[in-house]
Each structure stands twice: as structure tokens, then as C-alpha cells.
C-alpha positions, -999 to 999 in steps of 0.1 A, spaced: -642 504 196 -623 524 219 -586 534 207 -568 517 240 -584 484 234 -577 482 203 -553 451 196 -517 459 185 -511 423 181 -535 392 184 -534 357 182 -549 324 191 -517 306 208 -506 274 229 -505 283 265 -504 250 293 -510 227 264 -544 245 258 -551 274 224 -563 308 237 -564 336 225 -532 364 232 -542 404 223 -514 432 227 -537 459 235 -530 492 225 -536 503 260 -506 476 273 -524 449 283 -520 419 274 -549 396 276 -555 358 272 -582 335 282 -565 304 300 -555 303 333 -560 322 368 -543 354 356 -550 362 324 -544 400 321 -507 418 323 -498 455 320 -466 452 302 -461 491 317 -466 480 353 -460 443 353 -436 429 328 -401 425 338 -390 414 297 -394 385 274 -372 352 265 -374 328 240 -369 293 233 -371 272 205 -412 283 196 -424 295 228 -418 330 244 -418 333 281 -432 364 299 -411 376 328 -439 394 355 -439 410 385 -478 408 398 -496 418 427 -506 394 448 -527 384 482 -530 352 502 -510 337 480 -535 341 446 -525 369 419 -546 396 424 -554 428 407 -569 446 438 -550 456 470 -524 432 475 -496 425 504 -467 418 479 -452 411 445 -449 375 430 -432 362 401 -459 352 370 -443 337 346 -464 333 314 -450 308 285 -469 305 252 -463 298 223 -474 318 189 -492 295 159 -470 304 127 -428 314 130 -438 347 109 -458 355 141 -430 344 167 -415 373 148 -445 396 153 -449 387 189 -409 398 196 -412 426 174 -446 442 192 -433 433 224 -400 450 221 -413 487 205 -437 490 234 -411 479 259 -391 503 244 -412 533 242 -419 534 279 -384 546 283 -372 519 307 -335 525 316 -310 499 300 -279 504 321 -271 513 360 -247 520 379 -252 502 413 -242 512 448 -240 490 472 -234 495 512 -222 462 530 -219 481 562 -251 501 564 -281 486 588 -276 453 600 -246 445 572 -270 428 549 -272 450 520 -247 426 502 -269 397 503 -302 418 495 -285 425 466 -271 392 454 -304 370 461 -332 397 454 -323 432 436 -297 419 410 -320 386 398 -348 411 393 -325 435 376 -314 410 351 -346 390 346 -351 431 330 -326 427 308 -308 457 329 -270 459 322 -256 469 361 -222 477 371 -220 471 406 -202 490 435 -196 480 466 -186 514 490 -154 504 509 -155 533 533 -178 566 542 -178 590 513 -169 565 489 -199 564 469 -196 604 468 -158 602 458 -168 573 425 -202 600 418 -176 630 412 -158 615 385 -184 589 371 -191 593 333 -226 595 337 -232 590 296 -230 552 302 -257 551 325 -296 557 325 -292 560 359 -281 551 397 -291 529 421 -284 526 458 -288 495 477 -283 508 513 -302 532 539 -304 570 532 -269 580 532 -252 565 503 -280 582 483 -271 615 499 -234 607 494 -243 605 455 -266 636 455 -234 656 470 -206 642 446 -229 647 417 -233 684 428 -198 688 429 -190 683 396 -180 704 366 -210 693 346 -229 690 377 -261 708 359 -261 680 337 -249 654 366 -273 662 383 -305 651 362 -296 614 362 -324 591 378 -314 579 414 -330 550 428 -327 533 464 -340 503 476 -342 500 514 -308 485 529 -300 501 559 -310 514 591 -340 543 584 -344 539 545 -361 572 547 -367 579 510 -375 545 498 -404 547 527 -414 580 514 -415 571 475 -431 535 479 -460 554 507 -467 581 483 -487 553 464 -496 526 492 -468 500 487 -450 480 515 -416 494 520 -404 458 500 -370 454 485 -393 439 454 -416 470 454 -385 491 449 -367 476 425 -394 474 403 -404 509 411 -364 513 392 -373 487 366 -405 510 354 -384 541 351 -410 567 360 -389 594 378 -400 624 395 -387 658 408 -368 660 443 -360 693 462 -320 697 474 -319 721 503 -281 733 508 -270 739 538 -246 768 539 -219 777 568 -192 807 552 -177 786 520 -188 755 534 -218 735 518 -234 702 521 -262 693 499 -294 677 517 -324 654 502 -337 643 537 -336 661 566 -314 685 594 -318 678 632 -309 694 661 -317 689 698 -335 658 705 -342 644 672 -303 649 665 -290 635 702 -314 601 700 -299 595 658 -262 597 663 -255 587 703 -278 557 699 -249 548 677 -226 533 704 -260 505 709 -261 496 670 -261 462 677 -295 462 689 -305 469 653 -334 496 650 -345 490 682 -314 509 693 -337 545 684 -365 536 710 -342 525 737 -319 552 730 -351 582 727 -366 566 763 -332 572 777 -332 610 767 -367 618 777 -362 605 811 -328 630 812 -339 658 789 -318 684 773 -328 719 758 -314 740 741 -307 779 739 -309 794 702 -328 807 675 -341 798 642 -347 825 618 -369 817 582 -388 826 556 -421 813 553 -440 795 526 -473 815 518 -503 810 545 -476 808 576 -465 842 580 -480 840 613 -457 820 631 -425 834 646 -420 872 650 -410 895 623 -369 897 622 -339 912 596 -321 890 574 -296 871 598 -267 868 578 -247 843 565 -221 823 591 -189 840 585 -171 808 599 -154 785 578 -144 755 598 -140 750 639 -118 738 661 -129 699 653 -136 707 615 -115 683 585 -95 711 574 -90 689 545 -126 690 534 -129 726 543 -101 735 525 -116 713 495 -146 730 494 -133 764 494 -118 753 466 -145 744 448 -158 772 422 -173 751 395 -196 731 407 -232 737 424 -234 765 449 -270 765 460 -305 780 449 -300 815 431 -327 830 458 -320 867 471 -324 857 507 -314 889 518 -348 908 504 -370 881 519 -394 884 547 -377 867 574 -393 858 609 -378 839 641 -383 816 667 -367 821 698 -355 792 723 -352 774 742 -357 740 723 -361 706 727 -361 697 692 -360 715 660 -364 694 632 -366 702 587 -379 675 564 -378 673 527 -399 639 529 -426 628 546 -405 598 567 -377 601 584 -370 561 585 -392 531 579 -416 537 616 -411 574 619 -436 601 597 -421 629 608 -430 654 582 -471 644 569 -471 671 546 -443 674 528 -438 671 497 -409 663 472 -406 689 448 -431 717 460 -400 741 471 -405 741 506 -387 724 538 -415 712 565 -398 727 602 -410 706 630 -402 724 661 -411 711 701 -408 737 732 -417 733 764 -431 696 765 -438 679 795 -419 645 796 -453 625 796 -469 647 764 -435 640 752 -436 603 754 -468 601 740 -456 620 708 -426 598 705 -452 572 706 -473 590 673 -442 597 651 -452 564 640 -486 581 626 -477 616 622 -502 626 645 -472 644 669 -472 674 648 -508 678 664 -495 685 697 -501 721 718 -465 718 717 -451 713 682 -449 741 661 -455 727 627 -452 749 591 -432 752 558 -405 772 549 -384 785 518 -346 795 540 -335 787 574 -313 799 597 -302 783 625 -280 797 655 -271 768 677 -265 772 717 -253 750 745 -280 735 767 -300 749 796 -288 730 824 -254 728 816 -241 758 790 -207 744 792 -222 713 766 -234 719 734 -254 699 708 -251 678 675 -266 690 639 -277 660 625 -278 661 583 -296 631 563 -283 609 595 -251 619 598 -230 644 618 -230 676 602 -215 692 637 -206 687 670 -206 712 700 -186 709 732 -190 678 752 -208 659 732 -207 623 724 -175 613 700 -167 650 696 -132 648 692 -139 636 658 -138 662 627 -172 677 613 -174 689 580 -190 722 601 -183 739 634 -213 741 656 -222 778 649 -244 796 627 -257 778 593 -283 783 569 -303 768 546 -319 774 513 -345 749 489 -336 745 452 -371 730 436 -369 696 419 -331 700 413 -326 662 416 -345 633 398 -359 599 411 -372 565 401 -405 568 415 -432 542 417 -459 560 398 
């Protein structure tokens, strides 16, 4: 007999009235004979066990289509509550006693720490947590200590001084940026290199949900609040690449992406018509095309192996000098300068690297750590989450009508085909921002994870502070520094 089916525990016992027989494989499975479904993976579908009197109920999660569990490709996941009951109370016992040591040895976490983002997307996150992530959570048995962020930077401020040692790990309900909030204050600690190697999870609340699409696509599941929370639930984790973004002693910590010219202008202006929801980015990116900016600059980088070719051969451009601008929080700045103890970046001698640029002007210039950039947008097919490298998406010279149409394929990924993207990987980045083409008295926005990293002259709210001025910056990757829940 092969080892994995060999039973752990077996059985015959009382399911619907009617005696079956129950086998605990050694494998996971759990098979009986009665009913439609009559095969769990306690790995991949069981959510925990409950008793009662002589019967033990089965909490599942199952795959499921047209309505019928299913073990082939299905549409979504379904409760499948199983209740038997054993034939003897000395194997009652057994049954709780198998049950547990396998739950246990899959290393499932027991207690999170849960963000939650009421103001994120269309202000929903609240409810998506009270009526389907926290249910699921404790039909797991998960302890959870719940957070609700009160106002930007929050989650980053409770991360920095978090005792960690109670928690397997932390979840975000919300879009991208609480997650990036965490990532940051965790990075900023003391202990950070220990910090830094808790589990994050994030289950799709807000706006883009960038990561949650990315994780759940990686293995062909809907973008589901179910699918991710039991993605969490499983506790298989995964390597994620930081990229820190450097500007003098200034430095943000990214998971997801930078923008700048395009890209950047449709994310944060389309914020004055959030209350169209996510239609706001299409209305918003049809307005641009039909006015389109450029921009003067240069990017400067190192590539990964197999795209030396693009760009021409240039020195190491230096590290920005600058320190905050004109509409920088000198209260962060002056935080940060402060900072000497936590996380500084990759220890990568930039300076001995064979660097090569790219010379504007731009329409957009775009870095991904992740494949999707939000829920419709696959901005970045091949990257990858832990292989070390950014993926740099840059568009010159577009006609507005090739432009359209490659607006129209982020969808698919298919715009990084175009004559006039520049696709490739790289290991640094530098980026020398300028003002645009037509009008050099305006400059642009650097967009970071989705939010406002820096703002140039004449641009939309730029009054406001930045943590950077709109000058030099540069970026450098950090392989599988962070950890996530991953599906698989």
C-alpha cells in the first residue's frame, strides 16, 4: 500500500443517519462513503473541528461550481459542513486527538493581529470584515485582535511598537497601502530583522488591492475576500522583495510599485473623482491621453542578467544629496534622519555596478515588484515576488491612439508588447525627475505603493508635504526580505 494512503485513523461512523466508513489518511484526506462530497484535504479544506455531545462537526472551506462542490476548477468557495458521529467514546477521543496533531503540524497560525481600513475603497472594509473575514477567522479557531486605522500612517505608527511575540502574524483588511504602512513601521524598528519576518496577509478592501490580486493569480483563484482569508487560514507564506527608495537620509520602504509621469498623474489626481469608485482610473486616464504630458529626465539602472542591452552605458549617478524640499514634513524628515537603528536598505555596493540610462523625454516610467498593479490592471507579467529584481515599464513617444489601445491591454498585460514600451528588469534605479515638455514651469508626482511620495511645482494638491522633494531618488531591491501568507 502506498505510505500516503495509509489510514491514520479509520472508522465506520454515523453520518445523515446512515454508517460509513471515515479514514484519516496519512496523506490528509479524509474520506467517507455517504454523501455528495465525500473527500476533504484537512491541509487545503478544513477550517477546524467542534464537538457536541457524540458527534464532531467538520468546519470546510470547498471548492465549488454551479452551485455543486466540486474538486475541479471552480468559481468560488462554499461552506461544507460535515457532522458525524464516531461508534465508541474511546474513539470520539481518537478522532479529536488525530484531528488535532495533523491540524497542528501544518503550522497554521493561532493568533493575528488584524488591521482594518474603514476609509480605504468605497468605505466598506468594516463590514467585509464583520460579516465575512472575522466569521471565517473564528470558525479557525484564530484568536484576532482587531485594529481599526483611525488616520493615514496609523497602522505604521501601532507596527513600530507592536510586540510581535503574541502574534503568528498580520493581517490587513484594506487596499495596498495599509500593508505598505505595516511593511515600513516594521522596518523601522529596533528589532526590525526579526520584525520583519512575521507573515503579512491582506485581503482585498480597498481601491487596487494590488497584492491580494497578485498572490491569489499566481495560482488561478478569483480575487474573493473568501479565497484570501483562507489563503491566511492555511499559513503557507512565501518570500517578498522590499525595494527602498532612497533620497539623502530619507527612505521609504516599497512592496508594490513607483510611478512617475502618466501612471503617477492618472493614480493620485483621479483622487478629487473618488466617488465614482474605480471607475474614477478610466475616466481620469481618458482625460490625460486626450491632454498629454511628458516629461524631461532620466533614469539610470542596473540591469538584471540578459538586458544589458537596453539603455546606454553610464557612471554611477550618485545618491540625491537632498534631504527634504520646500513642501517636505520636516517632522518626518527630521524623524528619519534620526533613525540609525532600524533597516537602511539592501547591503549592495551600487557604486561598482554596471549602470546604464535611459534618456527622456517620458510619458510614463513605471517599477513593479508584482505582477498587478490593482484588481484590472497587469502591469508587470513577469515579475516575480522574491527573484531580486524590480520589472521597469517605460512608454516614449506614443501616439495618443497606440496609447489608448495600450491603456485598453493593461488589463492583459499585453501593453508591455508595444514598439513603444520599453520592458526589462532591474537590480537599482535612479531616477532624475524634470518638469514637463510643454510647460517646464510644472513638474510631476512620484507615485509610491499608491500614494504621494513627491510633488513637483504646479501640480495637483501640491501645497501639501511629501515625505520627498521632487529631485533625484534611487532605488535598490533587498530579495525576499518580507514574508507573506500565500495561497500555495
Amino acid at each position: 500500500m502506498d505510505p500516503q494512503q495509509r489510514p491514520l485513523m479509520s472508522d465506520r461512523v454515523t453520518v445523515n443517519g446512515t454508517v460509513t466508513p471515515l479514514a484519516l489518511l496519512a496523506d490528509g484526506r479524509l474520506w467517507w462513503s455517504e454523501g455528495v462530497h465525500r473527500c476533504l484535504s484537512v491541509e487545503k479544506d478544513f477550517l477546524s473541528f467542534v464537538t457536541s455531545g457524540p458527534y464532531i462537526k467538520i468546519k470546510s472551506l470547498v471548492e465549488t461550481r454551479d452551485g455543486c462542490c466540486s474538486t475541479g476548477a471552480s468559481t468560488r468557495l462554499a461552506r461544507n459542513d460535515v457532522v458525524f458521529m464516531p461508534s465508541s467514546e474511546e474513539s470520539h477521543r481518537l478522532w479529536c486527538q488525530k484531528l488535532c496533531e495533523f491540524v497542528d503540524s501544518l503550522g497554521r497560525p493561532k493568533r493575528l493581529f488584524v488591521f482594518v481600513n474603514p476609509f480605504g475603497g468605497k468605505k466598506s472594509a468594516a463590514k467585509i470584515f464583520d460579516e465575512q473575514v472575522k466569521p471565517l477567522l473564528e470558525d479557525a479557531q484564530i484568536e484576532i485582535t482587531v485594529q481599526e486605522t483611525k488616520h493615514q500612517l496609523h497602522a505604521k505608527e501601532v507596527t513600530q511598537s507592536l510586540d510581535i511575540t503574541k502574534y503568528d502574524g498580520i493581517v490587513c483588511v484594506s487596499g495596498d497601502g495599509i500593508l505598505v504602512e505595516v511593511v515600513n513601521g516594521l522596518l523601522q524598528r529596533e528589532d526590525w530583522n526579526t520584525a520583519i519576518k512575521i507573515p503579512l496577509g491582506v485581503v482585498p478592501a480597498g481601491t487596487g488591492n494590488g497584492m491580494a490580486k497578485s498572490l491569489l493569480d499566481s495560482v488561478g483563484d478569483p480575487c474573493e475576500i473568501a479565497n484570501a482569508v483562507h489563503a491566511i487560514i492555511r499559513g503557507n507564506k512565501r518570500p517578498l522583495d522590499v525595494a527602498t527608495i532612497i533620497q539623502g537620509e530619507i527612505r521609504f520602504f516599497s512592496i508594490l510599485m513607483l510611478a512617475w509621469g502618466l501612471v503617477a498623474d492618472v493614480d493620485i489626481e483621479s483622487e478629487k473623482f473618488r466617488w465614482m469608485g474605480s471607475a474614477r482610473l478610466d475616466f481620469y486616464g481618458l482625460c490625460r491621453l486626450l491632454n498629454l504630458r511628458q516629461y524631461i529626465g532620466c533614469v539610470s539602472f542596473v540591469p538584471a542578467p540578459g538586458y544589458e542591452a537596453f539603455g546606454e552605458p553610464t557612471s554611477y549617478p550618485g545618491k540625491s544629496t537632498t534631504s527634504k524640499g520646500s513642501n517636505s514634513g520636516p517632522n518626518e524628515a527630521e524623524h528619519a534622519n534620526k533613525e540609525r537603528l532600524c533597516y537602511l536598505g539592501p547591503e549592495i555596493n551600487v557604486e561598482n555596478l554596471n549602470w546604464r540610462v535611459i534618456n527622456g523625454p517620458f510619458i510614463s516610467v513605471w517599477l513593479h515588484n508584482v505582477p498587478w498593479g490593482a484588481e484590472d490592471t497587469l502591469a508587470a507579467p513577469g515579475a516575480k515576488f522574491s527573484d531580486g529584481y524590480l520589472d521597469l515599464i517605460i512608454t516614449k513617444n506614443c501616439p495618443t491612439l497606440p496609447l489608448l489601445s495600450m491603456m485598453s491591454d493593461l488589463s492583459t498585460g499585453e501593453h508591455v508588447k508595444s514598439p513603444y514600451v520599453t520592458y526589462l528588469k532591474v537590480k537599482a534605479f535612479s531616477l532624475q525627475p524634470g518638469p514637463r515638455t510643454k510647460d517646464k514651469e510644472k513638474e510631476g508626482i512620484i507615485d509610491a505603493d499608491g500614494e504621494v511620495l513627491a510633488r513637483g511645482k504646479g501640480t495637483y494638491k501640491c501645497e501639501e508635504k511629501t515625505l520627498m522633494a521632487y529631485d533625484k531618488l534611487q532605488i535598490a531591491v533587498d530579495q525576499g526580505l518580507a514574508t507573506l501568507f500565500t495561497p500555495i
